[in-house]
C-alpha positions as CSV (number, residue, x, y, z in Angstrom):
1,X,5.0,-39.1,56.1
2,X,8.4,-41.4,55.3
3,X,9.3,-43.1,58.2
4,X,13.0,-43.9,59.3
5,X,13.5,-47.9,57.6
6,X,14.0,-50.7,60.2
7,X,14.7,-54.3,59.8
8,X,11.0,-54.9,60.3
9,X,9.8,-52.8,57.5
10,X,13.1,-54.2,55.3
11,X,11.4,-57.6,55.7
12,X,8.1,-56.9,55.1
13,X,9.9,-55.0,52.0
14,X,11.0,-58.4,51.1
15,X,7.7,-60.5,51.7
16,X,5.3,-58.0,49.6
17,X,5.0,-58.7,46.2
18,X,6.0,-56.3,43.9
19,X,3.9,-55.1,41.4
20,X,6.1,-56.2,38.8
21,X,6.4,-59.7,39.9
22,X,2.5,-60.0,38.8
23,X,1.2,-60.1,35.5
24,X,0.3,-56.7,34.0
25,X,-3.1,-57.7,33.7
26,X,-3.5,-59.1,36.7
27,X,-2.9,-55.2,38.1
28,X,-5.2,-53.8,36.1
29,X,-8.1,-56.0,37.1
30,X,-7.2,-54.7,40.7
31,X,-7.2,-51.2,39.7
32,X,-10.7,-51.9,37.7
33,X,-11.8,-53.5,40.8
34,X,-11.1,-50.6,43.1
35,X,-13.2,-48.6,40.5
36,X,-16.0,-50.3,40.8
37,X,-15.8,-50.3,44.1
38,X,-15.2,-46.7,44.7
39,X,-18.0,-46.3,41.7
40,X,-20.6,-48.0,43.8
41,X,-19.6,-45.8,46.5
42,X,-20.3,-42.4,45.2
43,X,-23.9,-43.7,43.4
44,X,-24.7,-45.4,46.8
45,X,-23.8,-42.1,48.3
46,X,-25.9,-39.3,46.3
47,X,-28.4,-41.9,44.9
48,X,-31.0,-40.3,47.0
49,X,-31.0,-37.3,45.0
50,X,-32.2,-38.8,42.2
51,X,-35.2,-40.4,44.7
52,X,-35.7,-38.0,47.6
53,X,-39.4,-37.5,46.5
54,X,-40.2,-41.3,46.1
55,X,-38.2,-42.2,49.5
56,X,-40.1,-39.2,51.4
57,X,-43.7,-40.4,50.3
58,X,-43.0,-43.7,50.9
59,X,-42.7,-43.0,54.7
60,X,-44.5,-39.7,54.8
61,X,-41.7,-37.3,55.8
62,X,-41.2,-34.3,54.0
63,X,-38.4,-33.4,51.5
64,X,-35.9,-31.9,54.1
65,X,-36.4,-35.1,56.5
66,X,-35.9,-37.5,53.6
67,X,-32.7,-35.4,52.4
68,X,-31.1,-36.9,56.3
69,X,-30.1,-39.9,53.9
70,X,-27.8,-37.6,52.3
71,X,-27.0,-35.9,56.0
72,X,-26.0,-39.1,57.4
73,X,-23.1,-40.6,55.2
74,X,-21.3,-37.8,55.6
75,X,-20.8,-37.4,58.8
76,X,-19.9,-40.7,59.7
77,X,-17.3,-40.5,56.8
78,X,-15.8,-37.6,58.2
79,X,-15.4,-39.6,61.5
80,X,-14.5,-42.8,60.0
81,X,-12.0,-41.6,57.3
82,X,-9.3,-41.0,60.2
83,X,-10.1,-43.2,63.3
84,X,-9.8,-46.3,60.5
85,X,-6.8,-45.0,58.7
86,X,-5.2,-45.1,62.4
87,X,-6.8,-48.0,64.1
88,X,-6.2,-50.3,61.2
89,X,-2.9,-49.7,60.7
90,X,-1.2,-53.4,60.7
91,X,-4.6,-54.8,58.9
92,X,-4.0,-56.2,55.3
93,X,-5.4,-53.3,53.0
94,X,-6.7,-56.7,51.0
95,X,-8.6,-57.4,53.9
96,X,-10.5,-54.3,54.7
97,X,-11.7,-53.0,50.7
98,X,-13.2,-56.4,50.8
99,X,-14.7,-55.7,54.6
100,X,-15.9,-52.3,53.7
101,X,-17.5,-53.9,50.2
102,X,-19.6,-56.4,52.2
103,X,-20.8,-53.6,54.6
104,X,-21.6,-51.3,51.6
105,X,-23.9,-54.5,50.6
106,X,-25.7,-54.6,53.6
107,X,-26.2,-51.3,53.9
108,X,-28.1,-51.5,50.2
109,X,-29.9,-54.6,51.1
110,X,-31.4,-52.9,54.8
111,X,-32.4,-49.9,53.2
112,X,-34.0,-52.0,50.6
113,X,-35.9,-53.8,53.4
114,X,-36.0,-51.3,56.2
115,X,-39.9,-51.1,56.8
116,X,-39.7,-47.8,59.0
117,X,-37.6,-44.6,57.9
118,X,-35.0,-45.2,61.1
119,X,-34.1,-48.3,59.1
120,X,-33.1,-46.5,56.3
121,X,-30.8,-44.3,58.4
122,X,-29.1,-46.8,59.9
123,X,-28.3,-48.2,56.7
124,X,-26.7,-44.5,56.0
125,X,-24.9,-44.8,58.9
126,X,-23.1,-48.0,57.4
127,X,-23.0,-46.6,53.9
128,X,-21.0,-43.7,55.8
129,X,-18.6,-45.9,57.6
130,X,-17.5,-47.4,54.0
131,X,-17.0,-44.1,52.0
132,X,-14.3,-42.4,54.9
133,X,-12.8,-45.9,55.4
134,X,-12.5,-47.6,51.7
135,X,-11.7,-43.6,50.3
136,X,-9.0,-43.5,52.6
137,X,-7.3,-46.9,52.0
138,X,-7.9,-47.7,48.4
139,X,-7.1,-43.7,46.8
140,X,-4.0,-44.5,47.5
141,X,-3.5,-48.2,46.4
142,X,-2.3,-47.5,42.6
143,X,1.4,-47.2,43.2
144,X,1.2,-50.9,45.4
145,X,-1.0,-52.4,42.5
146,X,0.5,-51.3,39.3
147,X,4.5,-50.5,38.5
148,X,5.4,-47.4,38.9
149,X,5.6,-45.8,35.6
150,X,1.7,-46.4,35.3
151,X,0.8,-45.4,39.0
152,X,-0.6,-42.0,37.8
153,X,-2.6,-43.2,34.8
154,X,-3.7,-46.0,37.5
155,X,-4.6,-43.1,40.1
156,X,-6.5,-41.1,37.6
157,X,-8.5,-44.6,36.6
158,X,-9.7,-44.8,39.8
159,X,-10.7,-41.2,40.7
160,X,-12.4,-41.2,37.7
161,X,-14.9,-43.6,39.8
162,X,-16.3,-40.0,40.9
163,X,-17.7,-38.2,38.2
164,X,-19.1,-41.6,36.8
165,X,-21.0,-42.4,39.8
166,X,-22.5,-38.8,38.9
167,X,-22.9,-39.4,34.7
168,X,-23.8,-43.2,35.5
169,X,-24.8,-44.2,38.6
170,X,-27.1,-41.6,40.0
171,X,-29.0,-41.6,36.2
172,X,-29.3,-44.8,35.7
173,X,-30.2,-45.5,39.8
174,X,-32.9,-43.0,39.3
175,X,-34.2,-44.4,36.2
176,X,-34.5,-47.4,38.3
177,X,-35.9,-46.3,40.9
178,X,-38.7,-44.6,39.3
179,X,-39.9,-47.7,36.8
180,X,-39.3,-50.4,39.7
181,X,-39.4,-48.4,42.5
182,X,-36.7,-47.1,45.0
183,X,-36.5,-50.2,46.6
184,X,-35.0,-52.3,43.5
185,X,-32.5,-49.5,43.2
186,X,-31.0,-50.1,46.5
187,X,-31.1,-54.0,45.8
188,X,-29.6,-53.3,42.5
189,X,-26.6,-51.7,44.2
190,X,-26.5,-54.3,47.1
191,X,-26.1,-56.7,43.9
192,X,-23.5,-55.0,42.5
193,X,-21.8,-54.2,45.8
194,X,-21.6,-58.1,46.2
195,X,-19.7,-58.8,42.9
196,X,-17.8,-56.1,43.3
197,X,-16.5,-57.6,46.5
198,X,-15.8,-61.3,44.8
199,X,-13.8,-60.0,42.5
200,X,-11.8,-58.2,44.5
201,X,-11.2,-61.1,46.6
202,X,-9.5,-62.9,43.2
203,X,-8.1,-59.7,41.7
204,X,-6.6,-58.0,44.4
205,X,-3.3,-59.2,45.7
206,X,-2.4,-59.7,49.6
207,X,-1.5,-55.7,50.3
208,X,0.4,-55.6,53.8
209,X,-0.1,-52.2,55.0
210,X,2.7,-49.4,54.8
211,X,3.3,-46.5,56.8
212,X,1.0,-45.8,59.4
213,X,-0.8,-42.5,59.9
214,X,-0.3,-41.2,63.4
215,X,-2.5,-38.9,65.4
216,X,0.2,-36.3,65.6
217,X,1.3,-36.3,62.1
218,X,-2.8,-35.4,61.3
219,X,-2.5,-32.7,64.7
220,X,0.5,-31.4,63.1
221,X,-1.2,-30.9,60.0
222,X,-3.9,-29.0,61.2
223,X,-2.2,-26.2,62.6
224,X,-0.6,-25.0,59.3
225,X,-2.2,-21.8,58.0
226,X,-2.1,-23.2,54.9
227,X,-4.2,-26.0,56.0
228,X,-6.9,-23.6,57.8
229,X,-7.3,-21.9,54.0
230,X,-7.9,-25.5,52.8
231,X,-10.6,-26.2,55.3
232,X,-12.4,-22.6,54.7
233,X,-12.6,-22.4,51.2
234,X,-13.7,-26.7,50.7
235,X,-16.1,-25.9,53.5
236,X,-17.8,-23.3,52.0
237,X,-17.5,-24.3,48.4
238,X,-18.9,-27.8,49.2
239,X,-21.9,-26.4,51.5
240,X,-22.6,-24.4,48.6
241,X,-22.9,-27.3,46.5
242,X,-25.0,-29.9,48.4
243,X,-27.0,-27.7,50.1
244,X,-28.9,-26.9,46.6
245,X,-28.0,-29.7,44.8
246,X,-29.2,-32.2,47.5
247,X,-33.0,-30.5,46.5
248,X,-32.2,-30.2,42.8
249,X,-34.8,-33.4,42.0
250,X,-37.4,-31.3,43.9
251,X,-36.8,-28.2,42.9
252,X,-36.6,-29.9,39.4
253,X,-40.6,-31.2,39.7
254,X,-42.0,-28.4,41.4
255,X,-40.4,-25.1,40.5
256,X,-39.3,-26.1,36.7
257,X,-42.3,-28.3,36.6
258,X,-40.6,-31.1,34.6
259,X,-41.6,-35.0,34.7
260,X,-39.7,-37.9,36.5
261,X,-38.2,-39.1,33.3
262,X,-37.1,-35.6,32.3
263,X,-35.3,-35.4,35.8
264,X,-33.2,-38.5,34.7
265,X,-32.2,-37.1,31.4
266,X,-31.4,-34.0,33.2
267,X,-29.5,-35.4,36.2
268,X,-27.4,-37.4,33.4
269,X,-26.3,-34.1,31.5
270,X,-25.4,-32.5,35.0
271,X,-23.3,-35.9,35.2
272,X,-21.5,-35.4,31.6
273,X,-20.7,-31.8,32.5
274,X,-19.3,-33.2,35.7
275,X,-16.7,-35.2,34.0
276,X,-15.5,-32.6,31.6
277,X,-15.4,-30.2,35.0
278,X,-13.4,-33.3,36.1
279,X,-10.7,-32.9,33.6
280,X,-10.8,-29.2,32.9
281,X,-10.2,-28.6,36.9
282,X,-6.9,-31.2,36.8
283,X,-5.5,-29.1,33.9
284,X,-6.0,-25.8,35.3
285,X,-5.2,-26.7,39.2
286,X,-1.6,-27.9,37.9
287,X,-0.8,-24.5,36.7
288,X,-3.1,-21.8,38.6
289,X,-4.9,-23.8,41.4
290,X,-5.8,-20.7,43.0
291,X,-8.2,-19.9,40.3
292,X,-9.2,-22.7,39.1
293,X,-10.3,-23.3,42.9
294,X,-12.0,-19.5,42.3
295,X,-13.6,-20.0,39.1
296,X,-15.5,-23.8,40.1
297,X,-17.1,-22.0,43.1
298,X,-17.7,-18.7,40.9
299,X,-19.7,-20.7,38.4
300,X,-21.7,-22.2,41.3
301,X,-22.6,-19.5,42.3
302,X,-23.9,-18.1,39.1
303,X,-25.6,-21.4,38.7
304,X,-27.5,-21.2,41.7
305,X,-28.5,-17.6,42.1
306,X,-29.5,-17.5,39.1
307,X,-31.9,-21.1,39.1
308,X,-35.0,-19.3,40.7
309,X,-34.9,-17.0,38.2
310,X,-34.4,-18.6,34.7
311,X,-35.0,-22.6,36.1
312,X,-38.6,-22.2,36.2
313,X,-38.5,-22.8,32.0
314,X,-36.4,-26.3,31.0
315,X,-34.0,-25.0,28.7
316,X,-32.9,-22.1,31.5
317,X,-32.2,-25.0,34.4
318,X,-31.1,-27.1,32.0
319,X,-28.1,-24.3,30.5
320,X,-27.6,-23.6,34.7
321,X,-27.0,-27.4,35.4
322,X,-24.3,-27.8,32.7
323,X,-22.4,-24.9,34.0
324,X,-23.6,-26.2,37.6
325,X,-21.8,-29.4,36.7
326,X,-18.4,-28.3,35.4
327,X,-18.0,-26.1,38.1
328,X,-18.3,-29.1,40.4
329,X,-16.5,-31.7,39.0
330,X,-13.4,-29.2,39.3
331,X,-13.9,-28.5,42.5
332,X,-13.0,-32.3,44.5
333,X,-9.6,-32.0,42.4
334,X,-9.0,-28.4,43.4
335,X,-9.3,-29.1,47.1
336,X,-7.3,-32.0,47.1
337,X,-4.6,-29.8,45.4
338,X,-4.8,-27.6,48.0
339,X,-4.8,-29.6,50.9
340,X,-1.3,-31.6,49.5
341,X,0.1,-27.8,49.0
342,X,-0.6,-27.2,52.4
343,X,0.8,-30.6,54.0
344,X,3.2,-31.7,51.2
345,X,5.7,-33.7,53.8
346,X,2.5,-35.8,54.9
347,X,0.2,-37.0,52.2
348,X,-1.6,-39.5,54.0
349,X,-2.4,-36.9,56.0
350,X,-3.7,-34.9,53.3
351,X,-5.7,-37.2,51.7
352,X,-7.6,-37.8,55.2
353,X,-8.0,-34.3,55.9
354,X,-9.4,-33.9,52.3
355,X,-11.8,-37.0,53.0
356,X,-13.0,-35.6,56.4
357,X,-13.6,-32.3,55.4
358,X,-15.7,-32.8,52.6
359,X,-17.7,-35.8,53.8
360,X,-18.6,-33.5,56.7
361,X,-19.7,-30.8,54.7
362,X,-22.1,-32.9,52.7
363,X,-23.9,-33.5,55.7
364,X,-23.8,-30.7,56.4
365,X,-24.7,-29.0,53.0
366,X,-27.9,-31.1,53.1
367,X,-28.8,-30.8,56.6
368,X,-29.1,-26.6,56.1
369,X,-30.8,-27.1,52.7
370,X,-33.4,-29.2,54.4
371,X,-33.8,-26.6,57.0
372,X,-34.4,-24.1,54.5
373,X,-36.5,-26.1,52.0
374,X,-39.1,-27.2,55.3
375,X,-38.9,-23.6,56.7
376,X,-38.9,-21.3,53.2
377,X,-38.9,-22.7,49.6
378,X,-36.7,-24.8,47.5
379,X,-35.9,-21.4,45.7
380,X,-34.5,-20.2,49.1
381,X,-32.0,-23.2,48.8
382,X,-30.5,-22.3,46.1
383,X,-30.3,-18.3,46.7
384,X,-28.6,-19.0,50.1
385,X,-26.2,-21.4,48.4
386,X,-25.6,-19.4,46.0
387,X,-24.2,-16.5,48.3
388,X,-22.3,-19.4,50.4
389,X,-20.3,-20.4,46.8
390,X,-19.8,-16.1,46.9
391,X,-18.1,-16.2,50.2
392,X,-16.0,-19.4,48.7
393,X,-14.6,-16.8,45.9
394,X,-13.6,-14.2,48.4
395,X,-12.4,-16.5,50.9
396,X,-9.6,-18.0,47.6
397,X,-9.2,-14.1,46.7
398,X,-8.1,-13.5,50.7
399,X,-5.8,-16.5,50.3
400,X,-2.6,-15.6,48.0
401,X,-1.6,-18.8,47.6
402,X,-2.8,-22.8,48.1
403,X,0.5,-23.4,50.3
């Protein structure tokens, strides 16, 4: 939310550099280095769906205790995303990417290492502290890095960080993973974590921070009715989502009966179907968000209810992911739309909202599936998700309006 200016703020106004008063270049390379940054993020963060078999076995728990590595992240981003956006309100934004970059390393190189399965969740536990603290900071840095007139092609570079994690990261991770084992994919990313983190230290300029985010501002924003229609329908929509797809690799070996290196060819066309989803959901929010919002978590639920039935041949789960996978890439752009409808005066506000509530809902998403995987069948999963992503359409139909 604008705040009222005072001399204070008019001389830090002064002493900032202006993104103008840098080479052109020199912007870019900071926008490209929040990327990667954000990149290694999201693979770091849904890698284990690619290796949730390999990282059960190798500590003999079964596929709903090994999907707690996807359980785990999220929470703590949902905690993190708004206690650092407020506790860290006078620290150099420079200063804290680069903070939450090393810890994202770490993280990689202890699960990596960790010799017993507690290891590797506390290693999740530091992965999650990085996504709700480096989301919340560096989605918004375009504007401070770049001038103005590019800030929106420099926002939509780095969001694009998300569906490439997906097409890219989680492929290629997996690929990894399963020729070296899962071990060398989390040193692989601790690797990349670390350059990622040089360069931003040489790329990124000193970025004192701006307006704070106060606790009543985010209070204020919760008790807007358009902000409880936000919260539903990204609650539901998301649970839908990770509670199946957490147990896609699974269900993928077992019910479809395809082999490890079809599951990475697979995972990668789920990935490309992401990114057009990506695309296809920012046109359409802009100009019917409502149902654009209805049709991602529609198609989910097609996808899902329908897996048990025609995934048990390749080409059927194959022809459910892609539709599976435009439907989701629309849906992270739909929700933010909707939360910045419902708290337009207070973006910052929005954006941590957005953050909290869908970090918590992949936890939760894969918590439940793992419940149901250990206690039914992984075709359970994805029939229970796939009446959650129902719910998600009639909860958008009950809602007139995104506002």
């Amino acid at each position: 939310m604008p705040q009222p200016s005072t001399p204070a703020a008019s001389a830090t106004e002064r002493t900032r550099p202006s993104p103008t008063a840098r080479p052109p270049l020199l912007g870019w390379l900071a926008v490209a280095s929040v990327t990667a940054g954000l990149f290694a993020i999201v693979t770091v963060e849904i890698l284990p769906i690619g290796l949730l078999p390999e990282i059960g076995h190798s500590f003999r728990v079964t596929d709903g205790t090994a999907g707690l590595t996807m359980t785990m992240p999220g929470f703590l981003a949902a905690l993190s995303a708004p206690l650092v956006t407020t506790a860290t309100a006078r620290v150099d934004r420079r200063t804290m990417l680069c903070a939450f970059m090393a810890l994202l390393a770490a993280a990689n190189f202890l699960a990596a290492v960790a010799p017993a399965y507690w290891l590797v969740l506390v290693s999740r536990v530091l992965v999650g502290v990085t996504i709700g603290g480096f989301w919340s900071i560096g989605a918004g840095l375009a504007g401070r890095l770049v001038p103005r007139e590019s800030a929106g092609r420099a926002t939509a570079v780095i969001f694009s960080a998300v569906p490439l994690g997906s097409v890219l990261g989680v492929p290629v991770g997996t690929f990894v993973g399963e020729a070296a084992g899962w071990r060398t994919a989390f040193v692989a990313l601790g690797v990349l974590s670390v350059t990622v983190w040089m360069v931003m230290l040489v790329v990124i300029p000193p970025l004192a921070p701006e307006e704070a985010l106060r606790g009543p501002v985010l209070r204020d924003a919760l008790r807007g009715t358009g902000t409880h229609w936000a919260l539903l329908v990204t609650v539901l929509v998301v649970l839908a989502h990770f509670g199946a797809y957490t147990y896609v690799t699974p269900f993928l070996r077992q019910v479809t009966d395809v082999g490890p290196g079809a599951v990475t060819v697979v995972l990668l066309v789920y990935g490309a179907a992401g990114i057009a989803g990506n695309f296809m959901g920012g046109a359409a929010v802009a100009r019917r968000p409502r149902a654009a919002f209805a049709v991602a978590a529609g198609l989910i639920a097609v996808a899902t209810l329908l897996l048990p039935v025609l995934g048990t041949r390749p080409a059927g789960a194959v022809a459910l992911l892609v539709v599976w996978g435009i439907a989701y890439g629309a849906v992270p752009v739909c929700s933010q739309a909707w939360f910045a409808a419902a708290v337009p005066r207070a973006p910052e506000a929005a954006s941590v909202l957005f953050t909290a509530s869908f970090q918590a809902t992949i936890s939760l998403g894969a918590l439940a599936g793992g419940v149901v995987v250990d206690g039914a069948s992984l075709s359970a999963v994805m029939a229970l998700s796939g009446l959650t992503a129902v719910a998600a359409v009639a909860a958008v139909g009950l809602r007139g309006r995104p506002g």
